[in-house]
C-alpha positions in Angstrom: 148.2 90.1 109.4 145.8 89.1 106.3 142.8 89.6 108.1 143.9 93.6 109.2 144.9 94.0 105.5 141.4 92.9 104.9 139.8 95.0 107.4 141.4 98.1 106.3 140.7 97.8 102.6 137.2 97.4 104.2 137.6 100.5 105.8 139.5 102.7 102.7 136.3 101.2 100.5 133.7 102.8 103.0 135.1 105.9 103.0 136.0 105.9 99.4 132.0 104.9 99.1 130.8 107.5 101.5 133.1 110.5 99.7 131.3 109.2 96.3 127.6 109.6 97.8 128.6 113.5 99.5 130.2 114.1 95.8 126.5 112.9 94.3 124.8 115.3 96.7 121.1 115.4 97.2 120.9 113.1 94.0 121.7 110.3 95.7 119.7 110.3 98.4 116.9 109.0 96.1 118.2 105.4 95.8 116.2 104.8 98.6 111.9 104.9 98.8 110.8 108.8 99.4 107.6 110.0 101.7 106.6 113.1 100.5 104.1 115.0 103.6 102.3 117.6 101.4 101.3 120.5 102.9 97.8 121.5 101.6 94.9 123.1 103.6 91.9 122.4 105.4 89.5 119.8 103.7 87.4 121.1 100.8 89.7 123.7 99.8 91.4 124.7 96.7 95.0 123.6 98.3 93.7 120.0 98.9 91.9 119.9 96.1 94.7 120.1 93.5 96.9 119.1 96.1 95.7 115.5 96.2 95.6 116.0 92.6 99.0 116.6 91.9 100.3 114.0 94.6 98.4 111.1 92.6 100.2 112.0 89.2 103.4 111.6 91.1 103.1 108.6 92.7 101.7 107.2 89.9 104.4 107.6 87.8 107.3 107.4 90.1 106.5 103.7 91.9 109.9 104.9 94.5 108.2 107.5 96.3 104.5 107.6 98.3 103.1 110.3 100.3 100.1 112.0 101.4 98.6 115.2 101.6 98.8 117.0 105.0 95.9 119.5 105.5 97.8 122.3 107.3 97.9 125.4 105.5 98.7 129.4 105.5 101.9 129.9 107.0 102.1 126.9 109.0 102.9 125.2 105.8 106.4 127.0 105.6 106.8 126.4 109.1 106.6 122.6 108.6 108.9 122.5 105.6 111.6 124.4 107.9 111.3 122.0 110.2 111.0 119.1 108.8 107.1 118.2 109.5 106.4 118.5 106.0 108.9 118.5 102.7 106.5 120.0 100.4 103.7 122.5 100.7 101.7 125.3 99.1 102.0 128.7 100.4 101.9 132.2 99.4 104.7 134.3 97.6 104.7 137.1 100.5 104.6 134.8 103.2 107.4 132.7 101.8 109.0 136.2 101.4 108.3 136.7 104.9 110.0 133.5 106.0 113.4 133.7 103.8 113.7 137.2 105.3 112.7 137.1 108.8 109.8 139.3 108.7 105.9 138.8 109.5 105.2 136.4 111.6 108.9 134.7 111.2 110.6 137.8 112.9 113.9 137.6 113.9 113.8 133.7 112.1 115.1 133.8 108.8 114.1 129.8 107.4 116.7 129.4 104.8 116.4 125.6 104.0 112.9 126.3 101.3 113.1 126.6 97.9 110.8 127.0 95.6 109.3 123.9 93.0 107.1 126.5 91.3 104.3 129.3 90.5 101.3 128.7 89.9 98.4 131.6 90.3 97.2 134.4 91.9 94.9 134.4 94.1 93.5 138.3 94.2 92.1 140.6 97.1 88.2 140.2 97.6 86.9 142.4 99.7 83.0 141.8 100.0 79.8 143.4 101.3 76.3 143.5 100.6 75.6 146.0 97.8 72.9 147.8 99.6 74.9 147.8 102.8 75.9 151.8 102.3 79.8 150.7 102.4 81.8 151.8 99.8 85.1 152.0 100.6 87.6 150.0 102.9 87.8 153.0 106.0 84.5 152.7 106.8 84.4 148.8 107.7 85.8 151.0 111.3 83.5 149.4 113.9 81.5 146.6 111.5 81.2 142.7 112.3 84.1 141.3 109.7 85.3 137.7 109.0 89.1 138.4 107.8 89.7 134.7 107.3 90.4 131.6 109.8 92.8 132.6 112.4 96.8 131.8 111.1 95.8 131.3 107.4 97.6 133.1 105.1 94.5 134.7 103.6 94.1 136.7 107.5 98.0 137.5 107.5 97.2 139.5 104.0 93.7 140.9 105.0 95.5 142.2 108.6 98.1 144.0 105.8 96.0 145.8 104.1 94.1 147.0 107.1 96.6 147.8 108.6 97.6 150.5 105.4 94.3 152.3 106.4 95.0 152.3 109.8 93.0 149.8 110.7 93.7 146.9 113.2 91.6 144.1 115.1 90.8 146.6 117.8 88.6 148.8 115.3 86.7 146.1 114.2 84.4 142.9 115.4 86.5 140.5 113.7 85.3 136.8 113.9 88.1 134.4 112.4 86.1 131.5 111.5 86.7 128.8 108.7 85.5 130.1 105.0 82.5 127.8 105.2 81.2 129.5 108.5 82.6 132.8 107.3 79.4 132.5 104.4 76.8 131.4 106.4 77.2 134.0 108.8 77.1 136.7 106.2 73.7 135.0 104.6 72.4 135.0 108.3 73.3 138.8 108.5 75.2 138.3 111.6 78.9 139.9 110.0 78.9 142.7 107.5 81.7 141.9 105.4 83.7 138.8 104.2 87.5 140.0 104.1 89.6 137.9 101.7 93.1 139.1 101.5 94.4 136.8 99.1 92.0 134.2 97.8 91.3 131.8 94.7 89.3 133.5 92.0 86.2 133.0 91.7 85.7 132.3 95.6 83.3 129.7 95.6 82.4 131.0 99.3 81.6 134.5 98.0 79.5 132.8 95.3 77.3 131.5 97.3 76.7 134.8 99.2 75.9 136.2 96.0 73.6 133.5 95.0 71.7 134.7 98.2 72.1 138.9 98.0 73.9 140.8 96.0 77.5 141.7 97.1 79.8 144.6 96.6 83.6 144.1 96.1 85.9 147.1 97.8 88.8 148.5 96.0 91.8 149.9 97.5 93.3 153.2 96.6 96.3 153.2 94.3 98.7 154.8 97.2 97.6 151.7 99.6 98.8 149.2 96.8 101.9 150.8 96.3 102.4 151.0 99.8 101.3 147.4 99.8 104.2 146.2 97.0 106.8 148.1 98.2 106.5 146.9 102.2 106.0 143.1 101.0 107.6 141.4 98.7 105.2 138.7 96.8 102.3 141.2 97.1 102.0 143.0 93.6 99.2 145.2 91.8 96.0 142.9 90.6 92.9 144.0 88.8 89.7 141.7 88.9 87.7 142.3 85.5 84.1 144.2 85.4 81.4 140.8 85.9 83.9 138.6 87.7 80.8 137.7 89.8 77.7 138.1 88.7 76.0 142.0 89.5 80.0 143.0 89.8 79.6 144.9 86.7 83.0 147.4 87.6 86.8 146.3 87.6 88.2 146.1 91.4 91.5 147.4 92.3 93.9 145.0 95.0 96.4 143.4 95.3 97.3 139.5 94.6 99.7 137.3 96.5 100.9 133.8 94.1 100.0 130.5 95.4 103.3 128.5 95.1 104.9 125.0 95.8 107.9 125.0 98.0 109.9 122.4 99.0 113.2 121.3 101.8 116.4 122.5 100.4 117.4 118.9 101.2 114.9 117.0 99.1 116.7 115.0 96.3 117.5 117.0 93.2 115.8 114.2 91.4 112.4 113.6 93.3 111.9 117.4 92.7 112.6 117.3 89.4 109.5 114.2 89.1 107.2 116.3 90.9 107.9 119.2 88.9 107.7 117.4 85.0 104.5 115.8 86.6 102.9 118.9 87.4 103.7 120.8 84.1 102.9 117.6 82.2 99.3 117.0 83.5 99.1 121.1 83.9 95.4 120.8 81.5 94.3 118.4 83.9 93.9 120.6 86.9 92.8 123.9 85.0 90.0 121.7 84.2 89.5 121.2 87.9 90.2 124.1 89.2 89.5 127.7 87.5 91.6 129.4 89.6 94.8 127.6 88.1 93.3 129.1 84.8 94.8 132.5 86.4 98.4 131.0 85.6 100.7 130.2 82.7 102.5 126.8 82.6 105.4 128.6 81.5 105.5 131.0 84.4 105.8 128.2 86.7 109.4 129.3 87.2 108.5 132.6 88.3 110.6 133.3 91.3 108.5 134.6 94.7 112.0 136.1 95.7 113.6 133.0 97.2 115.5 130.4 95.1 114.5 128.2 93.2 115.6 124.6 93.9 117.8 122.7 91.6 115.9 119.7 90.6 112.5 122.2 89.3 115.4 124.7 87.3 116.8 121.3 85.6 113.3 120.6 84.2 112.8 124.4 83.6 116.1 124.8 81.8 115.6 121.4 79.5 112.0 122.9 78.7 113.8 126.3 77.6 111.7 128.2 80.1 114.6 130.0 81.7 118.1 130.5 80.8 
């Protein structure tokens, strides 16, 4: 008789254990050593860069969780956080848009496990020919050799929008979806006659090159195809680029700009995410100094919301740091 007593208060104390941790929530799930899989991109880009950047600030300050950077990228990334591949990743703010809602290439699957760590630049429209190429204007890249981008980046998924606003779609155009490297060479070797960048850091160090070689034009899109543009998708919004931003560029260029942010799994400790994020805002110097592009963005617009929430553990730090409300 003893021993069942002592087998059931066993029992009542596992229960009464396991009701605690599902009272803790995600918060608790932290005890325990965390792998973060970080979504970047291909080697040698700007993803990877600050990427691997960011991950070694966290792990050096948080000895309970490792990790490494995973070089995926566009919107495989958000695929990979849905599923579980990956538990952190960059992406873009209209593709994440895309995701939450279904739309894009997520039709008809609405991934409603991200959430969003934080904001942290735009990465503008560059639309780039040679200046003495006779193109002016978007419509008549109709029947020219393009590079829009690697094929499933989220840089092609923007170019193919804004295409598509002038009634333009792969069929009207050579296009050759190569990596950004490749993309260069073959417009230095004359063999494509316009470097599409839908979405892309600021200054493109690709496009600089081709500069460095001949002189390029950057196309602007009419102020109809960027309302168009903003209104149709969600994370796309009106962007600028200042007369000189490369050199010979001496005119501003209309576009659009999608947001480069960091989302992660609704299901990633409340905790872990609130490291990452107080890591990232308090070594925020440290990678403008690396990166130019992140010069485009304000450490205190990191909680800028791409239209998806934003998770619990980033609006903690955001709301101790009097950021948002």
């Amino acid at each position: 008789m003893l021993g069942r007593k002592r087998i059931g208060s066993v029992v009542v104390l596992a229960v009464f254990v396991m009701c605690v941790i599902c009272a803790m929530g995600p918060r608790a799930m932290a005890a325990g050593p965390i792998d973060l899989k970080w979504g970047t991109a291909p080697a040698g880009g700007l993803w990877q860069v600050i990427g691997t950047a960011m991950l070694e600030d966290v792990l050096k300050k948080n000895p309970n969780i490792k990790g490494s950077n995973v070089p995926v990228g566009g919107y495989a990334n958000v695929i990979g956080v849905a599923g579980g591949k990956l538990n952190i990743a960059f992406s873009f703010s209209d593709v994440v848009n895309d995701a939450w809602e279904g739309t894009g290439p997520f039709q008809g699957k609405k991934l409603r496990n991200i959430r969003v760590l934080g904001t942290l630049f735009a990465e503008p429209m560059q639309f780039a020919v040679f200046a003495d190429s006779g193109i002016t204007s978007v419509q008549q890249l109709k029947g020219k050799k393009v590079t829009p981008g690697p094929k499933g980046s989220a840089v092609e998924l923007v170019t193919r929008r804004i295409l598509e606003q002038y009634g333009i779609t792969y069929k009207d155009i050579q296009a050759q979806m190569v990596s950004f490297e490749d993309g260069a060479q073959l417009m230095i070797d004359n063999h494509v006659d316009a470097i599409l960048y839908g979405a892309m850091v600021y200054p493109a160090p690709t496009l600089t090159n081709v500069n460095s070689f001949r002189q390029i034009r950057l196309l602007s899109i009419s102020d109809d195809i960027i309302k168009k543009l903003v209104k149709q998708h969600k994370g796309l919004e009106p962007y600028t680029l200042p007369a000189n931003s490369y050199k010979g560029v001496t005119y501003p260029v209309k576009g659009v700009a999608s947001f480069c942010n960091i989302i992660v799994r609704e299901d990633l400790p409340d905790d872990v995410v609130y490291s990452i994020t107080k890591s990232i805002a308090e070594n925020y110097d440290r990678y403008v100094k690396m990166a130019k592009a992140m010069s485009l963005g304000k450490l205190r617009d990191m909680p800028k919301e791409p239209g998806i929430p934003i998770h619990p553990g980033a609006l903690k730090y955001y709301k101790e740091k009097g950021w948002v409300k």
